[in-house]
N, C-alpha and C positions, 0 to 999 in steps of 0.2 A: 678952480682948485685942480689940482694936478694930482693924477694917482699915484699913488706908490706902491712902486713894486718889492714884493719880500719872498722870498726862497723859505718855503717851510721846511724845506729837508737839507737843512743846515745843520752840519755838527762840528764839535770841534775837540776831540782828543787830545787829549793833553796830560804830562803824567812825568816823573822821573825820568833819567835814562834807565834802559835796560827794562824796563815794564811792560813794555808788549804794543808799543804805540804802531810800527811797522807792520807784527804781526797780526796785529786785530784786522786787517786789511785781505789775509789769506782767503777769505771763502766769497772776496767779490766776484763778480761776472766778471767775463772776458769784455763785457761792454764797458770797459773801465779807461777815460784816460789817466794818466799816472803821472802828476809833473814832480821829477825827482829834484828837491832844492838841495839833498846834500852830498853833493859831487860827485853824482854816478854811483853813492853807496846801495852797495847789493839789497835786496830786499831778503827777508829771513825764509823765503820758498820761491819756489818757479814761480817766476813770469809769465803769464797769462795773458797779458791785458793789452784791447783793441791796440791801445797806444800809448807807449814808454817813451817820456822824454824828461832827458838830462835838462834842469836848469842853470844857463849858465850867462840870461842879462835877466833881472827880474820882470819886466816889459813882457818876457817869452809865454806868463803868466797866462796878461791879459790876452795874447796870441792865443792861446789854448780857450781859452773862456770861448773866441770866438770862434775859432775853428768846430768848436764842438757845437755849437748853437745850434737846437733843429736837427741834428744826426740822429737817425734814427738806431742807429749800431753804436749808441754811445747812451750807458744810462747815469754813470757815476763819474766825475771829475775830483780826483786827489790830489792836494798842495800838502805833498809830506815834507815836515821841517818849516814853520814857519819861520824860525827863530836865525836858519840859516840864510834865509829866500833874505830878511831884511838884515842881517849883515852883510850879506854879498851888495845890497841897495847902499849902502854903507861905505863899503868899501870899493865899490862903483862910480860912486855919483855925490858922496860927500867928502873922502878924506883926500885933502891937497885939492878939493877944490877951491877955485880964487873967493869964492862968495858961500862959505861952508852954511853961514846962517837962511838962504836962501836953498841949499840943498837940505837943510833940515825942514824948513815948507815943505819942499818937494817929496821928502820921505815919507809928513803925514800924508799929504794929498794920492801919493801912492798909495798907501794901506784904503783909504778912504773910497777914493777911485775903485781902486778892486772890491770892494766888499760891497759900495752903494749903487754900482753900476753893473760891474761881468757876474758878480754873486748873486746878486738880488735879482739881476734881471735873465738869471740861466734856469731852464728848464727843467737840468740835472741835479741828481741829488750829489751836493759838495761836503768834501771829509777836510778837514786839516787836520794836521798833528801839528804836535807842538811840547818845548819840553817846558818845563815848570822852574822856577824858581822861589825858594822859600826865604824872605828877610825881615828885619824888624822893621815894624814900622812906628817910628817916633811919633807920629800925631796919634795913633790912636792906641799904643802905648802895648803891642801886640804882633806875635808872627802873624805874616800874610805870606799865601803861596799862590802866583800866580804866574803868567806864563809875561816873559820880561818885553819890552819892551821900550824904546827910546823916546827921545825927542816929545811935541807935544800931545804925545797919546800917553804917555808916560802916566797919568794920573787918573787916566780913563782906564786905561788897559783896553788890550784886543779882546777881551770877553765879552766886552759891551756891547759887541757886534753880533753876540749869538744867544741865542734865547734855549740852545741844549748844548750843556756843555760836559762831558762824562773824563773819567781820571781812571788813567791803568794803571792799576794797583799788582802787587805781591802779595799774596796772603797765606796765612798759614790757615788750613783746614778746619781747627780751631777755632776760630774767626767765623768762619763761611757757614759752621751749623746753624747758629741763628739765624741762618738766612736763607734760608730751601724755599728754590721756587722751582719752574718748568723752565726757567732761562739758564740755571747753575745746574751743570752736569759736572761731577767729579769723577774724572779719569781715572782707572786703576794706574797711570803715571802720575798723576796730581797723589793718588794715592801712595806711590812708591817712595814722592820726594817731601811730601809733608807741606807742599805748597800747591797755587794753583795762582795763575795771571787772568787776571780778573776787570771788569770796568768797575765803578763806583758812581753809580748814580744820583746818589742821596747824600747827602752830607749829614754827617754822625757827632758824637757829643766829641770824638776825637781829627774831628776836621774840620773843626768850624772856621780855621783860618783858610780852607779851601775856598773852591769858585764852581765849584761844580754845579749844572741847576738844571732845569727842565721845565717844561710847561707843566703845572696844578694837575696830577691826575694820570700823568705821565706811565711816571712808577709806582705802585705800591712801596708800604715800606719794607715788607718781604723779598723788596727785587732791587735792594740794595748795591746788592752783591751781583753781578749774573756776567755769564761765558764772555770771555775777551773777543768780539766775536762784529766786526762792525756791520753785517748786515741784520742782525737782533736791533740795532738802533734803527737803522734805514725803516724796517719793516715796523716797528713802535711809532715811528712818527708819521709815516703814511693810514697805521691805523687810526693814529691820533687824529691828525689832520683832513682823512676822507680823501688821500689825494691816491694817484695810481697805483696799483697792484706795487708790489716791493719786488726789489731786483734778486733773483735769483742767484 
């Protein structure tokens, strides 16, 4: 029998535009590679990080998975935009190809390849962002919101690859009182504007067409709500898990 390997400190952000998926990323370490999928877009604060690269063949990915392998100046590896990374794969390596049904193999086998092999079998704790989409769904007669996807993962969806998956939310204040914990700090500017950007850990009686999930035990339900803030995850799952100190 052959072992398998699995990355506990797997996340996957996912959320609206304009919700705070880039900026939850603000208070990583400098030990950060950064693989930017949507075309050199600026990030919402300085640049910090060990290493910033523009993606621009999706392959460059798995380049990065292994350049970072064993780095000790490297604790966190970020795929922001997933959604971009595999239309570029798309628009790459499927359209006006002579054999497009053949490039559509090749697109699952890419998602698949990345996630069962450079993912699983990395060191680092890995972030994706990702944006969401919300449509009907006829078989089960209901909105579903989840992050899109093509070809034959289409019915699986890419969530099925992560076992934590959190949603940046907008919230109005109002909202957030029922949900005071030591992770939800409210700004005197969250104060000012009547809002606050927010993760959503838990899924509520008004998200159940979400995808959001976690390991049993994770969150309270008190910590529904808490700071947009991606190292509060990194650090949740390493205590969960018993694995290294959390990345500063």
């Amino acid at each position: 029998m052959t072992d398998v390997n699995v990355n506990d400190n797997l996340i996957l952000v996912c959320g609206e535009s304009a919700t705070g998926k880039s900026a939850c990323l603000r208070n990583l370490s400098s030990k950060t590679l950064y693989l930017n999928c949507e075309s050199g877009k600026k990030l919402p604060f300085r640049d910090k990080f060990r290493k910033s690269i523009v993606i621009t063949d999706p392959y460059q990915v798995y380049q990065g998975f292994e350049w970072a392998q064993g780095r000790e100046d490297v604790d966190n590896i970020v795929i922001d935009g997933f959604n971009y990374l595999m239309d570029m794969f798309e628009s790459q390596y499927i359209v006006g190809a002579e054999d497009s049904r053949a490039g559509w193999q090749q697109y699952a086998e890419f998602v698949r390849n990345l996630m069962q092999l450079h993912v699983a079998n990395s060191d680092k704790n890995v972030i994706f962002t990702a944006h969401t989409r919300t449509t009907y769904n006829e078989q089960t007669l209901s909105m579903e919101t989840k992050v899109p996807i093509k070809g034959a993962l289409a019915n699986t969806g890419i969530e099925s690859f992560f076992s934590f998956i959190v949603s940046t939310k907008k919230e109005k204040l109002k909202t957030l009182e029922n949900f005071k914990n030591d992770l939800l700090e409210i700004s005197p500017r969250d104060q000012a504007v009547g809002y606050k950007h927010v993760f959503q850990t838990l899924i509520t009686a008004d998200t159940v067409q979400e995808r959001m999930r976690g390991p049993m035990g994770m969150f309270d339900d008190n910590e529904t709500f808490i700071d947009n803030d991606v190292n509060l995850l990194i650090k949740r799952c390493h205590e969960y898990y018993g694995t290294d100190e959390a990345a500063a």
